[in-house]
VOGU-3710 file (C-alpha; in Angstrom, 3 decimals, decimal comma):
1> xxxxxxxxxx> -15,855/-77,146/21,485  -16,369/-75,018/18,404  -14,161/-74,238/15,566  -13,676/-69,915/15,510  -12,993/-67,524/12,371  -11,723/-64,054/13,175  -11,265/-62,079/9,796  -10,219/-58,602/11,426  -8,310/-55,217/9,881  -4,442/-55,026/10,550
11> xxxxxxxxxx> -4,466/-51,999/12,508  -6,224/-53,811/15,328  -4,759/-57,557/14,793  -1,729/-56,858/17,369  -4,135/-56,116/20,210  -6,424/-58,661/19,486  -3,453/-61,100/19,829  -2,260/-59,552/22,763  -6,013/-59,708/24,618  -6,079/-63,099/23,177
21> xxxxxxxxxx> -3,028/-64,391/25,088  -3,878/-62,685/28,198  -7,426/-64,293/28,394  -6,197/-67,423/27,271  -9,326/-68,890/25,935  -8,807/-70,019/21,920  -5,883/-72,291/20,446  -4,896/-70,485/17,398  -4,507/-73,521/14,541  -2,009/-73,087/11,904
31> xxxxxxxxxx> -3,974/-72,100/8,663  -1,555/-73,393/6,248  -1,431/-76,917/7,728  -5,222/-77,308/8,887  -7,476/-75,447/6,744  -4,801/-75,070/3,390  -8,140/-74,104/1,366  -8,449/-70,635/3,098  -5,166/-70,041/0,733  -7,700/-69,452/-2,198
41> xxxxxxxxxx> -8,441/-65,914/-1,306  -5,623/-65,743/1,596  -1,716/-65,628/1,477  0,689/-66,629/4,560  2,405/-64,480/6,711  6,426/-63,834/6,947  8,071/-63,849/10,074  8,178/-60,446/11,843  11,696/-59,103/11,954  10,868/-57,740/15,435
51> xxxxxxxxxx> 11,285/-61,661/16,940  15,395/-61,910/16,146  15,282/-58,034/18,567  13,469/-60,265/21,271  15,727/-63,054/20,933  18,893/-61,022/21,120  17,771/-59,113/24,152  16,240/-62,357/25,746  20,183/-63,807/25,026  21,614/-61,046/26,942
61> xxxxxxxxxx> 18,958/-60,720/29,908  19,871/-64,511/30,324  23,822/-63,654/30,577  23,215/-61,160/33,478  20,396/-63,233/34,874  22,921/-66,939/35,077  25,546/-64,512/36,638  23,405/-63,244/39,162  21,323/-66,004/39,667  24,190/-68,090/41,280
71> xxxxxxxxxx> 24,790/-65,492/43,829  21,028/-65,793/44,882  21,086/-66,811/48,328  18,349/-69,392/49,281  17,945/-71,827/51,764  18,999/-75,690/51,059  18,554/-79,106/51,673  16,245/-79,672/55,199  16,233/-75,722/55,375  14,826/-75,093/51,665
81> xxxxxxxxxx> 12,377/-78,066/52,132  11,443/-76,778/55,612  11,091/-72,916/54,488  9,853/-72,380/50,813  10,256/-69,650/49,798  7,274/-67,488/47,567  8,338/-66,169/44,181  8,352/-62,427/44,009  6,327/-61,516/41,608  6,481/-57,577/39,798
91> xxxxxxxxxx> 3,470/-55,753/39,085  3,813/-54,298/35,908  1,817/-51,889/33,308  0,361/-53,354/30,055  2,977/-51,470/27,622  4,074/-51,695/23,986  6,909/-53,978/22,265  8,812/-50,548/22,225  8,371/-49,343/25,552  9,684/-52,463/26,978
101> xxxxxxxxxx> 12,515/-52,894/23,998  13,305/-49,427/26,092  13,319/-50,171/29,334  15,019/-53,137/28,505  17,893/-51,514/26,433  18,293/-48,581/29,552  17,812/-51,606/32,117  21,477/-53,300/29,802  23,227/-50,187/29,300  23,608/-49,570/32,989
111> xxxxxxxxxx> 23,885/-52,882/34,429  25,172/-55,445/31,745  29,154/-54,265/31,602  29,195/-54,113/35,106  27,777/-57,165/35,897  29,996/-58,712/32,722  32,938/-57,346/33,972  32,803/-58,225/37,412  32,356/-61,350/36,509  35,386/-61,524/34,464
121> xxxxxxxxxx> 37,228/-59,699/37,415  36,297/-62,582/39,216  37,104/-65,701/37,054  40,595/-63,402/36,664  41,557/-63,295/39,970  40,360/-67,220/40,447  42,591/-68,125/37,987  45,774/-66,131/39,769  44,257/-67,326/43,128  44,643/-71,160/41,965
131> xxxxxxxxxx> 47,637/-70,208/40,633  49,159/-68,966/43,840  47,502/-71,672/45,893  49,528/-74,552/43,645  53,014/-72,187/44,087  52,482/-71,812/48,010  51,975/-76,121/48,219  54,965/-76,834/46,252  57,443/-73,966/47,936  56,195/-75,261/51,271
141> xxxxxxxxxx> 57,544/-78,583/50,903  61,034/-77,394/50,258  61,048/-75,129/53,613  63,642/-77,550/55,029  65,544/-77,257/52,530  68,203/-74,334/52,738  68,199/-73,016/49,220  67,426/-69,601/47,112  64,069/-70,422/44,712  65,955/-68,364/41,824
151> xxxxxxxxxx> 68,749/-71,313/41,926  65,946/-73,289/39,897  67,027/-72,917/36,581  69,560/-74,045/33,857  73,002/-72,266/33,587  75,059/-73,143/31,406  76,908/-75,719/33,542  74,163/-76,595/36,117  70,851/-77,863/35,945  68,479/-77,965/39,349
161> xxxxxxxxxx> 65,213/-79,395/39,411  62,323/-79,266/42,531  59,394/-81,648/42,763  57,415/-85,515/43,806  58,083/-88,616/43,257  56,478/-91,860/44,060  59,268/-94,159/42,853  62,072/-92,737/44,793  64,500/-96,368/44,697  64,113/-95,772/40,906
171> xxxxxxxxxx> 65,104/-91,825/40,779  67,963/-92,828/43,540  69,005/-95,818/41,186  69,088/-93,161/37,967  71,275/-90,786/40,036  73,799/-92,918/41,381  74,375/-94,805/37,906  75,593/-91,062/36,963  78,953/-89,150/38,885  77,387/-86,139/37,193
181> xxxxxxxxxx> 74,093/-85,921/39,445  73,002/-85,506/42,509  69,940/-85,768/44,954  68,194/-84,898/48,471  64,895/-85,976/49,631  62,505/-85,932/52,107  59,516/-88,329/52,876  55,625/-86,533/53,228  52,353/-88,139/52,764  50,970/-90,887/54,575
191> xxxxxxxxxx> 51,682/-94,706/54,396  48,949/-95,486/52,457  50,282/-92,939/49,998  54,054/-92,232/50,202  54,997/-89,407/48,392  58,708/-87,748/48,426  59,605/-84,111/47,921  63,237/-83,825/46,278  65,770/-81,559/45,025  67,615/-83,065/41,861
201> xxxxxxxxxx> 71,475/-81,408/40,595  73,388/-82,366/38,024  75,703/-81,083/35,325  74,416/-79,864/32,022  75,978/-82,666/30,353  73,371/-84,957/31,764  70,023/-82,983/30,526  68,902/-85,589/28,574  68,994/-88,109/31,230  67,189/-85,680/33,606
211> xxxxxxxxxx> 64,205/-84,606/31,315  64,277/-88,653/30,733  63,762/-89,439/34,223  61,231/-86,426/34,912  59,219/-87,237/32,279  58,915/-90,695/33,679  59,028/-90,862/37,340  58,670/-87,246/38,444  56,300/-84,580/38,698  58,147/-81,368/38,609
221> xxxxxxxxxx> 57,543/-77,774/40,327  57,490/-74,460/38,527  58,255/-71,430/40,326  59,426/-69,077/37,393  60,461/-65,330/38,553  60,636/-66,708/42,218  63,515/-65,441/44,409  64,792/-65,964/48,182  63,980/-69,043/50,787  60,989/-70,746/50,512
231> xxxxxxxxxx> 59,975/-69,678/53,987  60,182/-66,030/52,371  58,570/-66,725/49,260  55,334/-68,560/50,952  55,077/-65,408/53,465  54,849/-62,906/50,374  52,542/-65,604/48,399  50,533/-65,758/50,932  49,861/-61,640/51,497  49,231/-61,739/47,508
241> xxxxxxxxxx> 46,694/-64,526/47,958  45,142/-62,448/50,976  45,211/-59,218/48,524  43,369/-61,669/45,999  40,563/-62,401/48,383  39,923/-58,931/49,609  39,748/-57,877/45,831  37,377/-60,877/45,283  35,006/-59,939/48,217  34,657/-56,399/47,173
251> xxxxxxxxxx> 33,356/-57,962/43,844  30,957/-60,024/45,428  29,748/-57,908/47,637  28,881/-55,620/44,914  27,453/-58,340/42,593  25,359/-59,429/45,621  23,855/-55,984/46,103  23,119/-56,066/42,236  21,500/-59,251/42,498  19,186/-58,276/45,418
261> xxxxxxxxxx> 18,379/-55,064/43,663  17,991/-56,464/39,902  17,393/-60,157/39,808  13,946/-60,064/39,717  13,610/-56,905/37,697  15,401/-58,916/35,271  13,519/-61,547/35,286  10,175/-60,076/34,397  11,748/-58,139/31,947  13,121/-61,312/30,158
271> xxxxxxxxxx> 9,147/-62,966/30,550  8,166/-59,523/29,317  9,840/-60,476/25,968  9,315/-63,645/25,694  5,572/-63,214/26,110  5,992/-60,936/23,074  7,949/-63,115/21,247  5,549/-65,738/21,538  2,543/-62,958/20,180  4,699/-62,540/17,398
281> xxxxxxxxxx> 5,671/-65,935/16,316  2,034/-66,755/16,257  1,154/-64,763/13,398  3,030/-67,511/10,997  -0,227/-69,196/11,942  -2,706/-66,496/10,298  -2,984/-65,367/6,514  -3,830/-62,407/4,956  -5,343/-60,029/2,439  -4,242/-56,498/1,562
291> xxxxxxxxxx> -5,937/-55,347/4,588  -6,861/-57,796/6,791  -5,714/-60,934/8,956  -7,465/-64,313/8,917  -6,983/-66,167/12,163  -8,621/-69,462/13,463  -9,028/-71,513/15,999  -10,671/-73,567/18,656  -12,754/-72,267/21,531  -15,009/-73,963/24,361
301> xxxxxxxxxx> -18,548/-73,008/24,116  -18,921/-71,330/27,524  -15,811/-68,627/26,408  -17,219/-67,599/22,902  -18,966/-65,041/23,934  -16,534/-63,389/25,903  -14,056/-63,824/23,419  -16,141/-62,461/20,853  -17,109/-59,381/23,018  -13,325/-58,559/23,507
311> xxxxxxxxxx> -12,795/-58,827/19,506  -15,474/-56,619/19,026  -14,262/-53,800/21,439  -10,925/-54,263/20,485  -11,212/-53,922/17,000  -13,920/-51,371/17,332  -16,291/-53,648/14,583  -13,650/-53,954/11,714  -13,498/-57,595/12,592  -15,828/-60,664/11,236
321> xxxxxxxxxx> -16,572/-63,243/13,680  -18,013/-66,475/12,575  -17,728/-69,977/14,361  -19,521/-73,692/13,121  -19,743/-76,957/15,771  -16,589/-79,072/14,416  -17,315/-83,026/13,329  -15,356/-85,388/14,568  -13,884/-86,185/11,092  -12,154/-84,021/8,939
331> xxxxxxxxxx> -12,315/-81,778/11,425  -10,630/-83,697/14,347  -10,948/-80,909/17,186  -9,007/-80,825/20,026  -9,928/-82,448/23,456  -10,447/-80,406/26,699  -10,502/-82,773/29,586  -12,924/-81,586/31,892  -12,179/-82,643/35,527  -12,545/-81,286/39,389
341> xxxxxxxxxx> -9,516/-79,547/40,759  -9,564/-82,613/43,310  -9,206/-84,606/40,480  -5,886/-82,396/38,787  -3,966/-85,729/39,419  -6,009/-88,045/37,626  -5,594/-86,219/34,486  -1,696/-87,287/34,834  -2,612/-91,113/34,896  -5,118/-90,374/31,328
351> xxxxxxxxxx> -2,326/-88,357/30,003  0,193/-91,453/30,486  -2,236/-93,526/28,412  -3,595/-91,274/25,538  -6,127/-88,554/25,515  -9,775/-89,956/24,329  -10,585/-88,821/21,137  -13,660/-86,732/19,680  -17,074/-87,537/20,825  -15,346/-90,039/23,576
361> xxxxxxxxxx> -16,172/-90,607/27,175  -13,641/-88,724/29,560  -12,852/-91,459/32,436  -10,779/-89,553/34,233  -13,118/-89,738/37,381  -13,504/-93,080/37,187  -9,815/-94,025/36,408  -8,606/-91,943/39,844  -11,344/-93,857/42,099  -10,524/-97,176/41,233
371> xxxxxxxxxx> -6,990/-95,975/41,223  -7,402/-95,033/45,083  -9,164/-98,167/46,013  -7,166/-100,495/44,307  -3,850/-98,858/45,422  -5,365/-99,439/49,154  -6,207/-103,020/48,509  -2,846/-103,545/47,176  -1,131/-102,214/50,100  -3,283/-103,240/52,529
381> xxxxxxxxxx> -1,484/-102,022/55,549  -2,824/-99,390/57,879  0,643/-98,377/59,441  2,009/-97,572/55,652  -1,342/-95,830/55,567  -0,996/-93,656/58,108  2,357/-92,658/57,134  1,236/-91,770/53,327  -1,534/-89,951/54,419  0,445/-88,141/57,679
391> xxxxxxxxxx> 3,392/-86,954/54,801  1,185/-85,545/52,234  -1,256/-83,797/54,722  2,256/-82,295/55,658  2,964/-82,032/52,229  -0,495/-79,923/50,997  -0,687/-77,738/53,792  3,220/-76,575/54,020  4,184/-76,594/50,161  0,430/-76,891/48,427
401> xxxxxxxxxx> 0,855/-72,595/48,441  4,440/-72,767/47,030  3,256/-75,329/44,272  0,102/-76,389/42,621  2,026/-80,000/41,472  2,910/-80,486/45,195  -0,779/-79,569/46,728  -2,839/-81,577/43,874  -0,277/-84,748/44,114  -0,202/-84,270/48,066
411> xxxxxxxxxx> -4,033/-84,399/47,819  -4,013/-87,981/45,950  -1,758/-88,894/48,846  -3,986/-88,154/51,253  -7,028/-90,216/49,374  -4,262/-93,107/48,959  -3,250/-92,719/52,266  -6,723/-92,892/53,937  -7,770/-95,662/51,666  -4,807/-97,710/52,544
421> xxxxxxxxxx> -5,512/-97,173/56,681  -9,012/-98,394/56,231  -7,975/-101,503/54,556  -5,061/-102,246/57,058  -7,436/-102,255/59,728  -9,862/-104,068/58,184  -7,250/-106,823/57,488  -5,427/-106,959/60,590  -2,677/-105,362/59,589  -0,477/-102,413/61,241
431> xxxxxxxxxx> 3,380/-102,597/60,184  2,149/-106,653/59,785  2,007/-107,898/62,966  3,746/-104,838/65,034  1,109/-104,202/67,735  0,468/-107,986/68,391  3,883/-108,761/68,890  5,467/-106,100/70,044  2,692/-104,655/72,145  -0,004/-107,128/72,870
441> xxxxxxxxxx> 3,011/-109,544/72,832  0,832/-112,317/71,378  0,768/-112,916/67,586  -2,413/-114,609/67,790  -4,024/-111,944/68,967  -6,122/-109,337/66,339  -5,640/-105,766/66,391  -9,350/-105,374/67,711  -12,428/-107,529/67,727  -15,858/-106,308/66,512
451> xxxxxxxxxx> -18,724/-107,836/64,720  -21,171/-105,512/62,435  -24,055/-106,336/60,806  -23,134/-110,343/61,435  -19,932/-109,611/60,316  -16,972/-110,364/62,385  -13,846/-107,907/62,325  -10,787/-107,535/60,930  -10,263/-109,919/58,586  -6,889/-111,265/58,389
461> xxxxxxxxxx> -5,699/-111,567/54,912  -2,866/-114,568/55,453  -5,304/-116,331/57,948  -8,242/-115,859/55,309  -7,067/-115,322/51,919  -10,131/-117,160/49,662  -12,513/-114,135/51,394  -10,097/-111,768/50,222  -9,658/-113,053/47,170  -13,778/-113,632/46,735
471> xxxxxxxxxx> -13,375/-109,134/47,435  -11,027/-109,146/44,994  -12,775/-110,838/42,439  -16,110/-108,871/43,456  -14,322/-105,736/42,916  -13,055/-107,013/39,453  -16,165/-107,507/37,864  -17,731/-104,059/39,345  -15,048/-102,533/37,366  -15,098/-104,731/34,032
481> xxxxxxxxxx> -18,894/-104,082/34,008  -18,242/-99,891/34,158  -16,401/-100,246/31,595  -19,052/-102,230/29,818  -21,920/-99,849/30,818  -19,314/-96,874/29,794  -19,370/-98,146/26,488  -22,959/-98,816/26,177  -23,534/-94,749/26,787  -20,811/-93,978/24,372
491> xxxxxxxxxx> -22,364/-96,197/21,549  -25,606/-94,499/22,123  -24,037/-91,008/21,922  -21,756/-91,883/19,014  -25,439/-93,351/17,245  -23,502/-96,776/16,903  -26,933/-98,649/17,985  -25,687/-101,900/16,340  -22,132/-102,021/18,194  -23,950/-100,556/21,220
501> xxxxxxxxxx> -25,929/-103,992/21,763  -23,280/-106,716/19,733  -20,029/-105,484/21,439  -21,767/-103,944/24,485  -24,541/-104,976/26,034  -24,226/-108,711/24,733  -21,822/-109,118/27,903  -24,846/-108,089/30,742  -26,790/-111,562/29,786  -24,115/-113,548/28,815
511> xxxxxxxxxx> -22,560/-113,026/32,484  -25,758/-113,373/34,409  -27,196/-116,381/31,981  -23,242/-117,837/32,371  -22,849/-117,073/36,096  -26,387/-119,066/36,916  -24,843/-121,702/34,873  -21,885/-121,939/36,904  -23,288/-121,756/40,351  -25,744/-124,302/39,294
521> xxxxxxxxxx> -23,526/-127,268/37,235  -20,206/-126,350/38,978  -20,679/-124,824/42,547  -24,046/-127,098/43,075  -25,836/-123,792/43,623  -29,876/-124,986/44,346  -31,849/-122,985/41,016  -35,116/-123,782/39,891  -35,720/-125,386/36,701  -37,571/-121,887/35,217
531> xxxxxxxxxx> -34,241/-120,199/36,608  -32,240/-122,585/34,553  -33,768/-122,040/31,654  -33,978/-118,198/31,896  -30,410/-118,603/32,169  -29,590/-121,019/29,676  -31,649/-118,238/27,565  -29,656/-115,473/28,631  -26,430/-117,205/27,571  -27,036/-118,710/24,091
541> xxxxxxxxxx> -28,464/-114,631/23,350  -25,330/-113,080/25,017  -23,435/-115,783/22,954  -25,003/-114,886/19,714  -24,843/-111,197/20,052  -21,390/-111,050/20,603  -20,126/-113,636/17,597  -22,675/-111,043/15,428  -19,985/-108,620/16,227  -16,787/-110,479/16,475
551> xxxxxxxxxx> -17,450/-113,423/14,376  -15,825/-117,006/15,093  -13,039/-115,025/17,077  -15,527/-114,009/19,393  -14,471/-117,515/21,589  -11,141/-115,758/22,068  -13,038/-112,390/23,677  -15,077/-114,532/25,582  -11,970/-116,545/27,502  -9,848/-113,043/27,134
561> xxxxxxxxxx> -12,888/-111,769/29,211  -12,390/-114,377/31,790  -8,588/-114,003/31,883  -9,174/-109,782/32,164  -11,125/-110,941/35,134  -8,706/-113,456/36,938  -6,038/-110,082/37,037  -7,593/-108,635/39,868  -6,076/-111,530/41,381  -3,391/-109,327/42,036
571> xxxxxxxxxx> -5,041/-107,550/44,701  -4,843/-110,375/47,043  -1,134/-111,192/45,696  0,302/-107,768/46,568  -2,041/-107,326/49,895  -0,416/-110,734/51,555  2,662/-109,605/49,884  2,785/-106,353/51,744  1,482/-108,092/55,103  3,853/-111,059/54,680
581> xxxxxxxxxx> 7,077/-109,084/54,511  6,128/-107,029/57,235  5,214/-109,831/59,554  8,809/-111,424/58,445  10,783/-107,904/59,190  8,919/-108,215/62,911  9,922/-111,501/63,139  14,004/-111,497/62,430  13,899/-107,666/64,320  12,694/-109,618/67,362
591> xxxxxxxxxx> 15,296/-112,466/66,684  17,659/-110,265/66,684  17,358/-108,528/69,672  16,591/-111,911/71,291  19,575/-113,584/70,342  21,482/-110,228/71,564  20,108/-108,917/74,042  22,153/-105,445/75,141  22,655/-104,669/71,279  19,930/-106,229/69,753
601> xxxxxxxxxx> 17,544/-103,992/71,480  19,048/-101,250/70,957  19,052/-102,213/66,918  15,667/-103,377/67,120  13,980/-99,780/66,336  16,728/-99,049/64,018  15,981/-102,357/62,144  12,215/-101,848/62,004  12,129/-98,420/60,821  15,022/-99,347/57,690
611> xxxxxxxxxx> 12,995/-102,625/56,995  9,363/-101,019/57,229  10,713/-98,017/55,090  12,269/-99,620/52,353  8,855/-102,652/52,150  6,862/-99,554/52,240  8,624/-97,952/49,244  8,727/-101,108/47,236  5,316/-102,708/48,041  3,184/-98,918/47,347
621> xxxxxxxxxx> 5,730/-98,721/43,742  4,009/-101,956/42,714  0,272/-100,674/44,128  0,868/-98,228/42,253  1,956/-99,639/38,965  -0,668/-102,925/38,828  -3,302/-100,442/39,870  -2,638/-98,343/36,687  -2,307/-101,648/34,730  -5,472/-102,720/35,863
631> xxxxxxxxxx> -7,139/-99,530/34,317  -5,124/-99,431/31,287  -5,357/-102,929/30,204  -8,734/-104,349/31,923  -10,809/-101,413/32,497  -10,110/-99,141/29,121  -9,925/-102,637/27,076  -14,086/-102,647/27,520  -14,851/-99,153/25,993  -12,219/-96,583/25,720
641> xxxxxxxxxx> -9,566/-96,135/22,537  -7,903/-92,667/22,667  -5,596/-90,928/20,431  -6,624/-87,069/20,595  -4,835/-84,207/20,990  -5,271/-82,231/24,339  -6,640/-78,796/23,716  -3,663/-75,955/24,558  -5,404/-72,309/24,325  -2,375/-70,175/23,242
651> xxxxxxxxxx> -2,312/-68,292/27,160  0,473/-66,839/28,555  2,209/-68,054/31,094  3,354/-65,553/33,953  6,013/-66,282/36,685  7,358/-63,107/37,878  4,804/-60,352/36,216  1,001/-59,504/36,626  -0,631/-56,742/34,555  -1,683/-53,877/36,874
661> xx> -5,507/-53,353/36,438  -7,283/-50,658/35,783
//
């Protein structure tokens, strides 16, 4: 990583910007924040007017693009998951902020009030639709009824009111405690929900007592300006509602031919703009003289050249290029984590934790293998296995074109997948105990029998757990002592000699001297006397180097050591925890269909594949999580810190444009 100064004339700072952004190579630091001393001969920049003209056009592109974008027709659910569909993607000229300010302006003027006002048209004619939809379901319940809609009004002597009730006893008891009013209903709904439609009459004298009683116990209907029977009315509501939809499909039909022909246009002309916005706003990073622009930033070593050979031609030698190898401190460059494109996923897990400083190791590598192997110890089950690593092989090769997340995350699936299988059949374990007691029909039976090297396989984990654990255990103190020999080659590159061998390598003889010890005193191990002492040696200098960098707390890393250790316990704990419930889903499936026969069997697949499923989501959920833990908390407690900042070239980012090339 190197820290880059570009002091170039203003004629040519736009296009080296623009070439910038399009090669993607240097993250342009703010001056004024990071290096305020360049302000001594420098002053800042203001904000170019031309970003508000972006932002207004971006505002309106986005209008016409929300419209249309809803009438985009594209598959769903099983059918979008089934068929992806590629982005189309517009092949474009490399043109000036004003050429495509004008092609964006002629693009608006002939599309945007159509678009706008069909749209209104539309939410219009929705509006009168509902309107008519609410008219036709209220006259319809008074077709029985033999009376003229236009009698639904107040005269002076005679009120007459239409609509529901749910309390009808109470309305009839109102209206009968009154010689002035008068009532007929009729019963709809169902009996869960009784409902009555009613007609309500009564003499002016009593409008009090009406709007009383509607405001209480009815809901009223409103047919204003309607006239005839209610047979009549419906017919002619019915043609307008038909006259509503034809005037609503000729709208749609003409958005939808605007959205096939300008959706996409628009949407590389709205990335168009933004790109430029974004070339604009970054010029509150720079400062300037009369004549010139100051910009800086950071740059991997392998692009410098390149980048400088583009500033030269660009700027035709009025630029001044100069560049220094950052420290660690002031400086505090940014971090570009180098991994694999198999390894794309791992960088997620780092990312999660914190991004390792300056001058730090990078374990992405190693945090993704033990990830794999862990998460397969964990799960332990070579029937979940199979169907991890059968789902994301589906996974990478139908979606990985569609989506670079889906094919690097379907890849890890596949590694977790296949590492999980192995295990399961090393263990004895296939959906538990499927194939012995559903197949072999004898539990005691193994999946296979084979013995390598002396060896005698599978293993099973709940017959056998002290071997597993012993793996476990093994495994554990490969990792703890990476991280140990990690840190040893980051003291040495850091020059932190003394820290390299007190906090470091102390731990290499106190665990061989203290293991010896062990084996000997505690698990009656048969050592030599010269052994003994080599290892009572080893020990008491372990010991000492470690309290030289510790001090008298160095007890409590010593037993935190030994409880970092014990954690890996966990990968026997969720193996027979995976292989346990299994076995007990096999074992109340066959119950079942045992205890009823007819129905039981035909349950029995039913049962195992809801059980199975939901064990397998839980049990690889917690693989998952105490694998991370066991990176996070045992593994990068040895060596690794973190705290940087990721390194983010300013590049830009293109989803529905490529520049042509010449």
């Amino acid at each position: 990583m190197k820290k880059i100064s570009v002091m170039i004339h203003q004629d040519y700072a736009e296009d080296v910007v623009k070439a910038l952004h399009e090669t993607g190579f240097v993250e342009i630091i703010d001056i004024i924040k990071e290096d305020p001393a360049s302000l001594k001969q420098t002053i800042p920049i203001s904000q170019n007017p031309e970003i508000s003209t972006c932002m207004t056009y971006e505002t309106r592109l986005t209008r016409l693009i929300d419209i249309l974008n809803k009438r985009k027709k594209t598959p769903r659910g099983i059918r979008a998951l089934l068929h992806p569909q590629l982005q189309e993607i517009i092949t474009i000229q490399d043109r000036s902020f004003h050429d495509i300010c004008s092609s964006t302006e002629y693009k608006l003027n002939n599309l945007e009030k159509q678009v706008i006002t069909n749209e209104e048209k539309l939410s219009s004619l929705e509006e009168q639709k509902n309107t008519l939809v609410k008219e036709i379901e209220q006259i319809s319940l008074l077709q029985e009824f033999d009376v003229d809609l236009s009698d639904f009004n107040e005269s002076p002597f005679v009120i007459i009111k239409a609509g529901k009730t749910v309390n009808l006893p109470l309305v009839e008891q109102s209206v009968n405690s009154s010689d002035h009013l008068a009532i007929q209903s009729k019963e709809i709904g169902t009996r869960k929900k009784k409902e009555w439609v009613f007609i309500l009459i009564g003499h002016s004298s009593e409008k009090e007592t009406i709007e009383k009683l509607c405001k209480e116990n009815i809901s009223l209907f409103d047919f204003q300006y309607r006239s005839g029977s209610p047979k009549k009315a419906v017919k002619a509501l019915l043609k307008q509602q038909k006259e509503i939809e034809n005037q609503q499909n000729e709208i749609n039909s003409e958005l939808d031919v605007q959205t096939k022909k300008y959706l996409t246009e628009l949407h590389a002309l709205r990335e168009e703009l933004q790109i430029e916005r974004l070339r604009k706003e970054i010029s509150k990073n720079f400062t300037k003289t009369d004549k010139t622009y100051l910009i800086k930033g950071w740059i991997l070593e392998k692009h410098e050249e390149q980048v400088q050979t583009v500033i030269d031609a660009i700027s035709k030698g009025y630029a001044v290029y100069s560049s220094e190898i950052p420290s660690s401190n002031p400086d505090n460059p940014p971090i570009y984590l180098d991994t694999p494109k198999w390894a794309a996923s791992f960088k997620t897990f780092l990312t999660l934790f914190a991004i390792p400083k300056y001058h730090e190791l990078n374990p992405t590598i190693f945090l993704g293998i033990f990830f794999i192997l862990f998460f397969g110890l964990m799960l332990g089950d070579a029937g979940y296995g199979l169907v991890i690593l059968l789902l994301s092989l589906f996974g990478y090769f139908r979606f990985g074109k569609f989506s670079l997340m889906i094919k690097n995350w379907s890849f890890l699936g596949i590694w977790l997948g296949l590492s999980t299988t192995v295990v399961g059949f090393l263990t004895n374990s296939f959906f538990g105990d499927f194939i012995p007691r559903f197949v072999y029909h004898n539990t005691e039976q193994k999946l296979y029998s084979v013995t390598i090297a002396g060896v005698h396989l599978p293993v099973d984990a709940l017959d056998d757990p002290l071997l597993i654990l012993t793996v476990a255990l093994i495994f554990g103190l490969i990792h703890l002592n990476l991280g140990l020999i990690l840190g040893v080659i980051q003291a040495v590159r850091q020059r932190r000699y003394k820290t390299m061998i007190t906090q470091y390598f102390s731990w290499f003889p106190l665990e061989i001297g203290g293991g010896l010890l062990i084996g000997s005193f505690i698990l009656k191990w048969e050592i030599g006397f010269p052994l003994l002492i080599i290892a009572g040696v080893l020990t008491l200098l372990g010991i000492l180097l470690f309290f030289i960098h510790a001090g008298p707390i160095g007890f409590f890393g010593i037993t935190g050591y030994i409880g970092d250790w014990l954690s890996y316990a966990r990968l026997l704990a969720l193996g027979l925890a995976t292989s346990g419930m299994a076995l007990a889903f096999n074992v109340v499936a066959q119950l079942l269909s045992d205890i009823i026969p007819l129905i039981g069997i035909i349950l029995l697949p039913i049962l195992l594949i809801i059980m199975h499923t939901a064990n397998l989501v839980i049990q690889a959920l917690g693989a998952g999580v105490h694998s991370l833990r066991l990176q996070y908390v045992e593994f990068f407690n040895r060596f690794y810190e973190g705290g940087g900042q990721e390194f983010t070239p300013f590049k830009s980012q293109r989803i529905y444009t490529k520049i042509e090339e010449k």
